[in-house]
C-alpha positions as CSV (number, residue, x, y, z in Angstrom):
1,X,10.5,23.7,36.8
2,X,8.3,26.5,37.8
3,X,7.6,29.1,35.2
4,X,9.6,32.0,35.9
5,X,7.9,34.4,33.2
6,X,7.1,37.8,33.8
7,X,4.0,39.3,32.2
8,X,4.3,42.3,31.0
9,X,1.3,45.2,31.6
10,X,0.3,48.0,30.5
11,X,0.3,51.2,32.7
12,X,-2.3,52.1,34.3
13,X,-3.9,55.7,33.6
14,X,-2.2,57.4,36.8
15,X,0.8,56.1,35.2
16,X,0.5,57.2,31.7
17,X,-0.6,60.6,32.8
18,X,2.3,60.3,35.1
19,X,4.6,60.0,31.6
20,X,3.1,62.5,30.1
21,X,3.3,65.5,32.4
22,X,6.7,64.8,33.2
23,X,7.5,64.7,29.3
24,X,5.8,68.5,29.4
25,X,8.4,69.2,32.6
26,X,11.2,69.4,30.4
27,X,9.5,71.5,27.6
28,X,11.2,74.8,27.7
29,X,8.4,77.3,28.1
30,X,9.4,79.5,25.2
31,X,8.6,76.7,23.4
32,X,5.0,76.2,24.6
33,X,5.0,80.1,24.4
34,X,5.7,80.0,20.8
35,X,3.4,77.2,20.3
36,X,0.8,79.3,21.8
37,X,1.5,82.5,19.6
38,X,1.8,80.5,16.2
39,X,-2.1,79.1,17.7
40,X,-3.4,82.2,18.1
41,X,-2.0,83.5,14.7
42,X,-3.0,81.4,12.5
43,X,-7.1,81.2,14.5
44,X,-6.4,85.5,14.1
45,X,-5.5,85.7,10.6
46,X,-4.5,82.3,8.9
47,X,-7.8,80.9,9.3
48,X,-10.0,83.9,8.4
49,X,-8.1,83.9,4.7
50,X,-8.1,80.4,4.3
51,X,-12.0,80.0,5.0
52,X,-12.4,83.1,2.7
53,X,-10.5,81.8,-0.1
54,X,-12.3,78.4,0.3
55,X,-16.1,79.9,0.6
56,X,-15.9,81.5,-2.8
57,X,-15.1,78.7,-3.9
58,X,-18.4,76.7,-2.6
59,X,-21.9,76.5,-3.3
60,X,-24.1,78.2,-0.9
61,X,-25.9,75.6,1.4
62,X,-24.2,72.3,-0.4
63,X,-20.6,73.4,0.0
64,X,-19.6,71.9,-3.5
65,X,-17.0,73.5,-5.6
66,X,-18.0,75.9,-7.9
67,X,-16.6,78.9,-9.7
68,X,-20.0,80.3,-10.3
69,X,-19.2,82.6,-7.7
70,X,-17.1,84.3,-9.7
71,X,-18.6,84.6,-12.5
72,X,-21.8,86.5,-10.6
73,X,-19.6,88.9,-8.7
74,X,-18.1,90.2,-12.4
75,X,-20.9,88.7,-14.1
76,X,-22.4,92.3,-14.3
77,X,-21.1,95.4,-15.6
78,X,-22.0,97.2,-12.6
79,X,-20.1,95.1,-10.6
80,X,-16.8,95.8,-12.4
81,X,-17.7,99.5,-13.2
82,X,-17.6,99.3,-9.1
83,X,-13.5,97.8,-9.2
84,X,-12.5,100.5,-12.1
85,X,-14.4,103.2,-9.6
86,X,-12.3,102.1,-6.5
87,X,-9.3,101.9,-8.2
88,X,-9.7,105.3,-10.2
89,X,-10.7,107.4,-7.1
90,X,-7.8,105.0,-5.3
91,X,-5.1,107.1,-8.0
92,X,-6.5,110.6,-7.9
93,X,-7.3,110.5,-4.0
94,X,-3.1,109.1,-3.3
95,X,-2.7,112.0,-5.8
96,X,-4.1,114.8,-3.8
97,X,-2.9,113.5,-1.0
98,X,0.7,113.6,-1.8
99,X,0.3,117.1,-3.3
100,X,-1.1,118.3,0.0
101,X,1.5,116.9,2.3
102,X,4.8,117.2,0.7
103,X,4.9,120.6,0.7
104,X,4.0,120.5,4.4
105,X,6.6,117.8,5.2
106,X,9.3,119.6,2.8
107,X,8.3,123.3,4.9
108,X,8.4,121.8,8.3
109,X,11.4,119.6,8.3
110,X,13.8,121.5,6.2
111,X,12.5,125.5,6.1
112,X,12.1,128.4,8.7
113,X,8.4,128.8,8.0
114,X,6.6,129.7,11.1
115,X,4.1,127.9,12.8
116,X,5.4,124.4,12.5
117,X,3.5,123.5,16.0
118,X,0.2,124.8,14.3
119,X,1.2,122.8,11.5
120,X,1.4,119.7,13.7
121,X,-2.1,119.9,14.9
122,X,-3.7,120.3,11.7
123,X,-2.0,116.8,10.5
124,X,-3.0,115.6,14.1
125,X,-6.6,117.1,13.9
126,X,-7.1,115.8,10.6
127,X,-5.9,112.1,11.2
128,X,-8.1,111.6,14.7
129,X,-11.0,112.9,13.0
130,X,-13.1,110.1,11.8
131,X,-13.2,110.4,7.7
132,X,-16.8,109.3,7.8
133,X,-17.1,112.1,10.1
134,X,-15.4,114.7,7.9
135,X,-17.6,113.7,5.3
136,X,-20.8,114.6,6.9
137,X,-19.4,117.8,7.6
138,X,-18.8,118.4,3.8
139,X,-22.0,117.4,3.0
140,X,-23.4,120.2,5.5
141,X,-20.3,122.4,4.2
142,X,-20.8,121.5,0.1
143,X,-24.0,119.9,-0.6
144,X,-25.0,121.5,-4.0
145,X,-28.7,122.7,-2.8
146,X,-28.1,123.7,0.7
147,X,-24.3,123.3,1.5
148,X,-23.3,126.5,3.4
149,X,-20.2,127.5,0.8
150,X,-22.3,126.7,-2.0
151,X,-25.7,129.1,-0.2
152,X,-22.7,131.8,0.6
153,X,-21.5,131.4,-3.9
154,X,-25.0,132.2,-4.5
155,X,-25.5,135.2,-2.7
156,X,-22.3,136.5,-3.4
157,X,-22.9,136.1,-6.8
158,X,-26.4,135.4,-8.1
159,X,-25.4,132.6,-9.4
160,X,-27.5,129.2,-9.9
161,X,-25.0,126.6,-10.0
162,X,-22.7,125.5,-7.1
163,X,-19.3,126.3,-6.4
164,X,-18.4,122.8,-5.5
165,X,-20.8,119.5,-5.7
166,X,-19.4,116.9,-2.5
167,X,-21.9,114.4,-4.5
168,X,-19.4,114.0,-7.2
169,X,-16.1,111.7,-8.3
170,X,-13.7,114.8,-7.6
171,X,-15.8,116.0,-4.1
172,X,-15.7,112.4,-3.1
173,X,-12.0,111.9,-3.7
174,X,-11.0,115.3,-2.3
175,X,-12.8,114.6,1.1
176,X,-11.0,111.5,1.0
177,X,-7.4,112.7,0.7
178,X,-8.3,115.6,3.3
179,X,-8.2,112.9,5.8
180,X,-5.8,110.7,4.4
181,X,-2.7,113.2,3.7
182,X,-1.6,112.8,7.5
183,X,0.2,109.5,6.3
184,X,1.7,110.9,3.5
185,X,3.3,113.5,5.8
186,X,4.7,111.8,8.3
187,X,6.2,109.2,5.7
188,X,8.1,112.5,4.2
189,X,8.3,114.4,6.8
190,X,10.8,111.4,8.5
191,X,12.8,111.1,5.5
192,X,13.6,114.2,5.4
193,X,14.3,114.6,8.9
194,X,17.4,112.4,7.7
195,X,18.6,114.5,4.6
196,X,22.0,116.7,5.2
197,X,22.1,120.2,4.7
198,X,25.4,119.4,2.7
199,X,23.6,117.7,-0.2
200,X,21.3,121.2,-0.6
201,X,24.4,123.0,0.0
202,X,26.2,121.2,-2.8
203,X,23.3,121.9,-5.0
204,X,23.3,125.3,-4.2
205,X,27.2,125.6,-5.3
206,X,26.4,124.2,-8.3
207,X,24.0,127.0,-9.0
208,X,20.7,125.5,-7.8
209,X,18.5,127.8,-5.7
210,X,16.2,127.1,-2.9
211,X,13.5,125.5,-5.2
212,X,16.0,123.8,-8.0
213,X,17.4,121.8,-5.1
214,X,14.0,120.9,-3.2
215,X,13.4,119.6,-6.5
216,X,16.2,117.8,-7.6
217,X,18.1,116.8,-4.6
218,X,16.1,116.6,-1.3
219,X,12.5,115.4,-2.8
220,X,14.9,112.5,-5.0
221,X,16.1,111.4,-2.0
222,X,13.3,110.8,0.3
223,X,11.2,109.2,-3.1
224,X,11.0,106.2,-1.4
225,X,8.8,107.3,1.3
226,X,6.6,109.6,-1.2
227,X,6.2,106.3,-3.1
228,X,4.7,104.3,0.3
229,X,2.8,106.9,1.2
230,X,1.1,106.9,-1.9
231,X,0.5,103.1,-2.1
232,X,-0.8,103.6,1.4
233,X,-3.4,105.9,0.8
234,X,-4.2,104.1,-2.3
235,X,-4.9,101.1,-0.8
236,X,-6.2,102.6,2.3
237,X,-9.0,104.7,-0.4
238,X,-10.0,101.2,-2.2
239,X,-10.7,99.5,1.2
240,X,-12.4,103.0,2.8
241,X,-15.9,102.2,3.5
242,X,-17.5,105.0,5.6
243,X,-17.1,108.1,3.1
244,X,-17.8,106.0,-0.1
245,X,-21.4,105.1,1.7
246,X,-21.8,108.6,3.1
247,X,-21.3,110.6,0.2
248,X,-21.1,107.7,-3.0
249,X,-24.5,106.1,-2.8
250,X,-26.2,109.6,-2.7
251,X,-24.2,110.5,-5.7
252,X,-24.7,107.2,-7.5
253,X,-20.8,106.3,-7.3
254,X,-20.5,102.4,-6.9
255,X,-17.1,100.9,-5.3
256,X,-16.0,97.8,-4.1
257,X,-17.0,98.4,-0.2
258,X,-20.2,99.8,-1.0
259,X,-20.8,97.0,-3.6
260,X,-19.8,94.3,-1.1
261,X,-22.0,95.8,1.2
262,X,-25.0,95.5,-0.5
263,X,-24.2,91.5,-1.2
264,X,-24.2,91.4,2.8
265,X,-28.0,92.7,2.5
266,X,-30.9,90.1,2.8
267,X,-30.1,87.2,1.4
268,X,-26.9,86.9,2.7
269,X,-24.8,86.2,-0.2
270,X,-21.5,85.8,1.7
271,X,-19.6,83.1,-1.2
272,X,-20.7,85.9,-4.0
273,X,-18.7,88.7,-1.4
274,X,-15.8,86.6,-0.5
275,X,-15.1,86.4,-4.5
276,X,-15.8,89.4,-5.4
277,X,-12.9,90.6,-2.5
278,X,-10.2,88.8,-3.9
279,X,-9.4,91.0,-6.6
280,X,-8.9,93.8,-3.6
281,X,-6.8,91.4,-1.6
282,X,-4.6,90.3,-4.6
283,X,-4.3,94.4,-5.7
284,X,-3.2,95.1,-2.2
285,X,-0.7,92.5,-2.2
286,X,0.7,92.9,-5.6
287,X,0.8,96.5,-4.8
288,X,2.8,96.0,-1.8
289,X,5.3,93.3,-3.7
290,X,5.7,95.7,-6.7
291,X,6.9,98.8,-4.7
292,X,9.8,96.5,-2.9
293,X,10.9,95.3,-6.5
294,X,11.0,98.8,-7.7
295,X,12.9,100.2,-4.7
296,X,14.9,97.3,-4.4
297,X,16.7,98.1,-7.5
298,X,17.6,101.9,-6.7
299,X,19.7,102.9,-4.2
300,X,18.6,105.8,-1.7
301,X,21.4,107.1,0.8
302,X,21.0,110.7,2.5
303,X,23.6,110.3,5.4
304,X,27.0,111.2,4.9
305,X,30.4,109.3,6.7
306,X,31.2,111.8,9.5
307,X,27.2,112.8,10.3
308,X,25.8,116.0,8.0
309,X,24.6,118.8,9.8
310,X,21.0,120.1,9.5
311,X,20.5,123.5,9.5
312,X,16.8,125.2,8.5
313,X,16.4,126.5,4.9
314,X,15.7,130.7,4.9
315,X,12.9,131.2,2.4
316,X,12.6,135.1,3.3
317,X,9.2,136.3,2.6
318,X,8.1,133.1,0.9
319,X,7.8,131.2,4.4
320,X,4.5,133.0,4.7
321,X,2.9,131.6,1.0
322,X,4.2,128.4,3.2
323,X,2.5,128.5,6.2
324,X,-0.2,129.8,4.2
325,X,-0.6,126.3,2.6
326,X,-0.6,124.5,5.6
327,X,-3.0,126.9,7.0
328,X,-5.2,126.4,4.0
329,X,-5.0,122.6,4.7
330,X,-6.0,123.1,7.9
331,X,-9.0,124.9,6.8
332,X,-10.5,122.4,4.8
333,X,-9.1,119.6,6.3
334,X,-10.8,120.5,10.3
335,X,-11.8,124.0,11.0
336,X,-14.6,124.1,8.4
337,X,-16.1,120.6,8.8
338,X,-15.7,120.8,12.5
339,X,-17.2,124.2,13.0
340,X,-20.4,123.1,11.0
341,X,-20.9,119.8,12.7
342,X,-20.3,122.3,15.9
343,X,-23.2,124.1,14.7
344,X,-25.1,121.2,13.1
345,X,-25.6,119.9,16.5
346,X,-26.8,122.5,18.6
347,X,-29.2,123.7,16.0
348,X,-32.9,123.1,15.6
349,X,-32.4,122.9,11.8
350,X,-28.6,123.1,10.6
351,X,-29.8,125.0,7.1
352,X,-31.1,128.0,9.4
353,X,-27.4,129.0,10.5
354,X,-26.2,129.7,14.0
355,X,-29.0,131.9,15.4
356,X,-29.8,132.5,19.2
357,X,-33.5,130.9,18.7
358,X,-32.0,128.2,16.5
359,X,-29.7,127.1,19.5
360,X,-31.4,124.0,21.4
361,X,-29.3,120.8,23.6
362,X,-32.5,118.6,22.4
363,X,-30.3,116.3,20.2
364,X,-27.5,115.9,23.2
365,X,-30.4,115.6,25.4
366,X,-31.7,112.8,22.9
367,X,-28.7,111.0,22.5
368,X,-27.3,110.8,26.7
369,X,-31.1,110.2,27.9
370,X,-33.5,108.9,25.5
371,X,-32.0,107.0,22.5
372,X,-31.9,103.1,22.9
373,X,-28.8,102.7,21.4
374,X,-26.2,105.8,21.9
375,X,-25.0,104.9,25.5
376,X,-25.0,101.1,25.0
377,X,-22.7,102.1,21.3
378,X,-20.5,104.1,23.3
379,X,-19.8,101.7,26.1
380,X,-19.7,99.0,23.4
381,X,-16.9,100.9,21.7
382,X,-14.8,101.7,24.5
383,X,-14.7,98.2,25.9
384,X,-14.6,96.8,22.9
385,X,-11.6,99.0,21.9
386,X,-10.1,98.5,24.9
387,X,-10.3,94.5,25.1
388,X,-9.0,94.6,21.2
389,X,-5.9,97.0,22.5
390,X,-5.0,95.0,25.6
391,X,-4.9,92.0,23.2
392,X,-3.3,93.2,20.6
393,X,0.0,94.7,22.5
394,X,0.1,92.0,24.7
395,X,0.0,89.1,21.8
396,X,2.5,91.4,19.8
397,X,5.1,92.0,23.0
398,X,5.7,88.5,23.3
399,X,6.0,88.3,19.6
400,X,8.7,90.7,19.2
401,X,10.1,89.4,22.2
402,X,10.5,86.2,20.7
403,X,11.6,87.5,17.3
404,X,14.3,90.3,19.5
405,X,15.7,87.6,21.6
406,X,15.4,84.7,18.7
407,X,14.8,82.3,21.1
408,X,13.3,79.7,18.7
409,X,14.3,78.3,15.0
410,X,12.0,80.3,12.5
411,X,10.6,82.9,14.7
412,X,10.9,85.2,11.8
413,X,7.4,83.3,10.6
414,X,5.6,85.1,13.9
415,X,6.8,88.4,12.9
416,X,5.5,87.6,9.3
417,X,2.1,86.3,10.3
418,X,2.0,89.5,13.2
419,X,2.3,91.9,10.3
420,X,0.2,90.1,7.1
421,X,-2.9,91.8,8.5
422,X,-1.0,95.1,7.0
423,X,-1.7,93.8,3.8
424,X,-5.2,93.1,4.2
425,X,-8.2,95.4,3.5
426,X,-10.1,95.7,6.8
427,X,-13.0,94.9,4.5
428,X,-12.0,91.9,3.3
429,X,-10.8,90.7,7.1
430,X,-14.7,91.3,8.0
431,X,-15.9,88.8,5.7
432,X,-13.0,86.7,6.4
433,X,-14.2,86.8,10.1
434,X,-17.8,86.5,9.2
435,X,-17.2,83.0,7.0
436,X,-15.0,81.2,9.3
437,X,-17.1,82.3,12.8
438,X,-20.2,83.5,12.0
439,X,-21.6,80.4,11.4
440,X,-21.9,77.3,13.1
441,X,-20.2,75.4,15.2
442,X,-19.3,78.7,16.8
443,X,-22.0,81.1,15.8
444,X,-20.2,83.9,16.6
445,X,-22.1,86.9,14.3
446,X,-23.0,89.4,15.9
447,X,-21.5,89.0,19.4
448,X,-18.7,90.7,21.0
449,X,-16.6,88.1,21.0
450,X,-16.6,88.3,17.1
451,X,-16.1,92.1,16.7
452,X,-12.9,92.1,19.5
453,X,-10.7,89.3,17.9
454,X,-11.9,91.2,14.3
455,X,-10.5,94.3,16.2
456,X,-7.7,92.6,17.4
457,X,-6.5,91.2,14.4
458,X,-7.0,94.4,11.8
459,X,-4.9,96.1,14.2
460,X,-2.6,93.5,15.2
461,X,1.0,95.4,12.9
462,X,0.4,98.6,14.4
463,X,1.2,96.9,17.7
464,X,3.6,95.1,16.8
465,X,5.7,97.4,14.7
466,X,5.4,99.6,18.1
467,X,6.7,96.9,20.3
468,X,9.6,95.9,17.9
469,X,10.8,99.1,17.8
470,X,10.5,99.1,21.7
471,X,12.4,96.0,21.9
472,X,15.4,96.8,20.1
473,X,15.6,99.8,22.5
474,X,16.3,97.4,25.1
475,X,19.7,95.6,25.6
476,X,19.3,92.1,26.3
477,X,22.2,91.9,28.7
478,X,20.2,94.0,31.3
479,X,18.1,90.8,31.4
480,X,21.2,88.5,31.1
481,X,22.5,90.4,33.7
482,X,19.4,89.5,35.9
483,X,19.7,86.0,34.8
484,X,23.0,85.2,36.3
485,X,21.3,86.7,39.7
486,X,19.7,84.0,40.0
487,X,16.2,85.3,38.1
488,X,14.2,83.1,35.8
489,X,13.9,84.7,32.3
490,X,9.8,85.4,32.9
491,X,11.2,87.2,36.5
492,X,13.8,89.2,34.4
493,X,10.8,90.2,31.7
494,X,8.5,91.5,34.4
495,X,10.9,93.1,36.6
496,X,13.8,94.6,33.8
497,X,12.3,94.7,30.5
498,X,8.6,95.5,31.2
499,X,9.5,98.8,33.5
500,X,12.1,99.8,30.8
501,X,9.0,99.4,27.4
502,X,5.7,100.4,29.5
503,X,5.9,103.8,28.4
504,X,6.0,102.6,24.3
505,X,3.4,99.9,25.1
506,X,0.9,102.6,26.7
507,X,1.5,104.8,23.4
508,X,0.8,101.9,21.4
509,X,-1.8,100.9,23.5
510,X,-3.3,104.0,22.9
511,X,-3.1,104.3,19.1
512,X,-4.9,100.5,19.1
513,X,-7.5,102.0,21.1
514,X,-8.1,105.4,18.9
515,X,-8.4,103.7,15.4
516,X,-10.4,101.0,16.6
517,X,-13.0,103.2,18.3
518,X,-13.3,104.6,15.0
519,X,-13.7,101.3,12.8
520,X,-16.3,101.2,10.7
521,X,-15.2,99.3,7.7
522,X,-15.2,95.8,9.7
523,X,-17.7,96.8,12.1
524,X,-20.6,97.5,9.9
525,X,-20.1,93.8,8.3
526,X,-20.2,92.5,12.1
527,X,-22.3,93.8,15.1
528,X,-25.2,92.7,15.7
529,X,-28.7,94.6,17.1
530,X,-27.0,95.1,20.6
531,X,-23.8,95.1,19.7
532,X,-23.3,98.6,17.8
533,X,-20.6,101.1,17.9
534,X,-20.7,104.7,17.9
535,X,-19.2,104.3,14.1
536,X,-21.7,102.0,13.0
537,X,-24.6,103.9,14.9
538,X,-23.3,106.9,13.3
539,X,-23.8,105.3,9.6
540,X,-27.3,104.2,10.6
541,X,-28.4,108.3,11.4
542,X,-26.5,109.1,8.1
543,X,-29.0,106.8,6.6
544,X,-31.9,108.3,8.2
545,X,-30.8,112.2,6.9
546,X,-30.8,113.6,10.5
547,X,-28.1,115.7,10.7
548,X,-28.5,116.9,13.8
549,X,-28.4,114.6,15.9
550,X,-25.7,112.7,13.5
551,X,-23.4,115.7,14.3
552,X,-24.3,115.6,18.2
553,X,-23.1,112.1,18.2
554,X,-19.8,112.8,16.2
555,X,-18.8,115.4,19.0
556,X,-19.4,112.8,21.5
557,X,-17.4,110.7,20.0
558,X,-14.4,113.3,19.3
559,X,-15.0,114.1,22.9
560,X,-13.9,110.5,24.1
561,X,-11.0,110.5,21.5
562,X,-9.6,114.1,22.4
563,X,-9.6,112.2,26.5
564,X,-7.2,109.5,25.2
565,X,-5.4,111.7,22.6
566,X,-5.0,113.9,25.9
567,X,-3.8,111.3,28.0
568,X,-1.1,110.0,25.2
569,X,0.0,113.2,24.8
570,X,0.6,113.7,28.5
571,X,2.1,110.5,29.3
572,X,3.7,109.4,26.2
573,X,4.5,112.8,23.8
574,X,2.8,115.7,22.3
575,X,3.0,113.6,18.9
576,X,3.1,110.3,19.9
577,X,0.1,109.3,18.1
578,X,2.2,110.4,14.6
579,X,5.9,109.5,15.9
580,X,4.2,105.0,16.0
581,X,1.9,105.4,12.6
């Protein structure tokens, strides 16, 4: 009887792939979409932590465990003397801060002062201008030998010591909080927009006038956001690297940046740096955890069943001490540091003062047609701000899309992941960045490569939080709508919700684009000798002392932020860079 077996073989390659790709077929693309995003998460910020966690950890060169890293980043007393420095000028800078801009908030959300559009642009001015920036123009403005307030105190006086040292724990800290009060105000200034009139008028029944209630009723109820302001210039201050180098190391005033830093000078002593930042990283968190606990068990409620009405506070002659504040903010804050860098940089010698044969275009002459670097900085920063943007609101859209339309189990965890860069010091991202890519297999120091995905991930919440918001703006039965047309649910994204978010995108585009062409705190650990921006180029002539030409580059690079600040504000809203911070 013949044998009737059948053997049974294996398929062949075409076969298998065959199998496979019509597996994929009927993978709904959301999911490989989601798949995607969780990839380029965890390679954006997962991985950077993890591999800066594990390098201080490891023994440089062997890669054994250790915890001697540890014990040389706090080994010395100048090392933690650095910590108690950052978190000291941390306080008193969040202090300042808040005593600047509540007043301002209070006076333009709930008074009649005058001049709240002036206002405005002073918190404006004072955010786009870089801090580093603003410092050098202190340093021209209040340096104690030939600082221009301080040359003005003697004359008017005869006297030998100076009004007001910048090279000191106070002048550092107050030229921080000059530039960091803008957040503190539009946290307020928000809450407040949301208070009743009814709960001052209440107050005022009971006997309280205009100040009583400010004080016990409107300022109570909007605590919250004075308490996140604070934290947020606070840890904003501890992870501030430009000012602390500008006007700190002069002065002899170690902190954590400046301290990491110098571990980043040759050798490289990366697992020594990535120890000595987890102390910042755990601060920031634990700072972040403890206000949610504290909040969390107070309740804060300033609207009313049936819709208070709002209606400004009369302060008679005292809206003028008001607007005299904010004016004085303003002063400080822009018009006297911008006015001396104007002069700083089309003078021969700043000290001589603004004299027709001290007048020269040499260093703007210098910088467009001469310098090596300047043009090759300022075309690195704009591309490379640009690249990081375009990456940034694109990979956060189709987050929040995801998270809107919860389209997958768990898509909570892409929102979380989107927004843990929040909570991480830009500092401490930069060595993050530099220990997992820098070295091989990727070799990526130095490169733009490096410095855009670095970019992309610092700024990776702002985006997102912008394209959330946009998101819940949109109904999703316009697309559901489009869906039982006949159109697929990418058509119905393209053609119904993309027309109906572009304008929110391009502001949040925009916003990406501003802060990162001022980054300097993950830059300077970063670029490489052809790879500078106009920020770190900027700290390099603040190293060499010449003012000049330092202060000819900052207007350049105010110049190409007052274009896009221009172009937000025509296409998007006067303040739509402070409406998405």
């Amino acid at each position: 009887m013949p044998d009737t077996t059948i053997a049974l073989r294996e398929p062949g390659p075409a076969a298998r792939r065959t199998t496979w790709f019509g597996r994929l077929r009927h993978v709904e693309p959301v999911t490989l979409l989601w798949a995607v995003l969780i990839a380029a998460l965890l390679f954006l910020v997962a991985f950077p932590l993890l591999k800066l966690l594990a390098v201080s950890f490891e023994t440089q060169g062997s890669g054994a465990f250790t915890l001697a890293n540890y014990g040389t980043a706090y080994g010395r007393a100048r090392y933690v003397e650095a910590l108690l420095n950052s978190l000291t000028l941390g306080l008193i800078t969040a202090t300042i801060a808040v005593v600047l801009a509540v007043p301002m908030a209070w006076a333009v959300s709930r008074t009649d002062m005058p001049g709240k559009g002036f206002t405005w642009a002073v918190v404006l001015a004072a955010f786009v201008m870089p801090p580093y920036l603003g410092a050098v123009g202190w340093i021209l403005l209040a340096g104690p030998n030939s600082g221009f307030l301080n040359l003005a105190w003697r004359w008017a006086t005869g006297a030998e010591d100076p009004l007001f040292d910048v090279y000191s724990f106070a002048g550092l800290a107050l030229v921080i909080a000059l530039h960091s009060f803008p957040l503190v105000f539009i946290f307020v200034k928000s809450a407040l927009d949301l208070v009743s009139s009814e709960m001052e008028d209440a107050a005022n029944i009971l006997g309280a006038g205009t100040w009583t209630a400010m004080r016990k009723v409107s300022l109570p109820l909007v605590w919250p956001s004075i308490l996140g302001g604070f934290i947020l210039v606070f840890l904003e201050t501890i992870a501030l690297f430009g000012t602390p180098a500008i006007i700190g190391i002069p002065a002899r005033i170690n902190v954590v940046t400046t301290q990491l830093w110098q571990f980043f000078e040759y050798p490289v002593r990366v697992e020594v740096a990535a120890a000595y930042a987890m102390p910042l990283l755990l601060i920031t968190v634990g700072l972040i955890a403890a206000q949610r606990l504290v909040l969390s068990r107070k309740g804060f409620v300033s609207q009313t069943g049936k819709g208070g009405e709002r209606r400004p506070i009369r302060l008679g002659p005292w809206r003028w001490l008001l607007f005299g504040w904010c004016a004085g903010v303003g002063l400080f804050a822009v018009a006297l540091p911008l006015l001396v860098l104007i002069q700083a940089s089309f003078a021969k010698a700043w000290g001589r003062g603004l004299t027709l044969d001290n007048l020269t275009l040499r260093d703007y002459r210098l910088l467009l047609f001469e310098h090596e670097m300047a043009l090759t900085s300022v075309w690195n920063t704009i591309w490379f701000s640009g690249v990081a943007a375009t990456l940034a609101v694109g990979l956060a859209l189709l987050i929040a899309y995801i998270v809107a339309r919860k389209l997958v189990p768990f898509g909570e965890a892409l929102g979380f992941l989107a927004m843990a860069p929040f909570v991480i010091p830009g500092i401490v991202m930069a060595i993050g960045f530099y220990a997992a890519y820098a070295p091989p297999p990727l070799a990526l120091y130095g490169t733009a490569t490096l410095i855009i995905l670095a970019f992309t991930a610092r700024f990776l919440p702002i985006a997102y939080a912008n394209s959330t918001a946009a998101m819940r703006a949109v109904h999703p039965e316009m697309e559901e709508a489009a869906r039982i047309l006949g159109s697929g649910r990418l058509h119905a994204i393209r053609h119904v919700t993309a027309p109906l978010v572009k304008k929110a995108l391009l502001g949040g585009w925009l916003i990406v684009f501003i802060v990162a062409s001022r980054e300097l705190s993950a830059a300077v650990f970063l670029v490489g000798p052809r790879t500078r921006t106009m920020s770190v180029l900027l700290y390099d002539l603040s190293e060499a002392g010449n003012f000049e030409v330092l202060a000819a580059f900052g207007g350049i690079l105010l110049v190409i932020t007052m274009v896009f600040v221009g172009i937000g504000m025509k296409l998007v809203g006067r303040d739509f860079m402070l409406r998405r911070t």
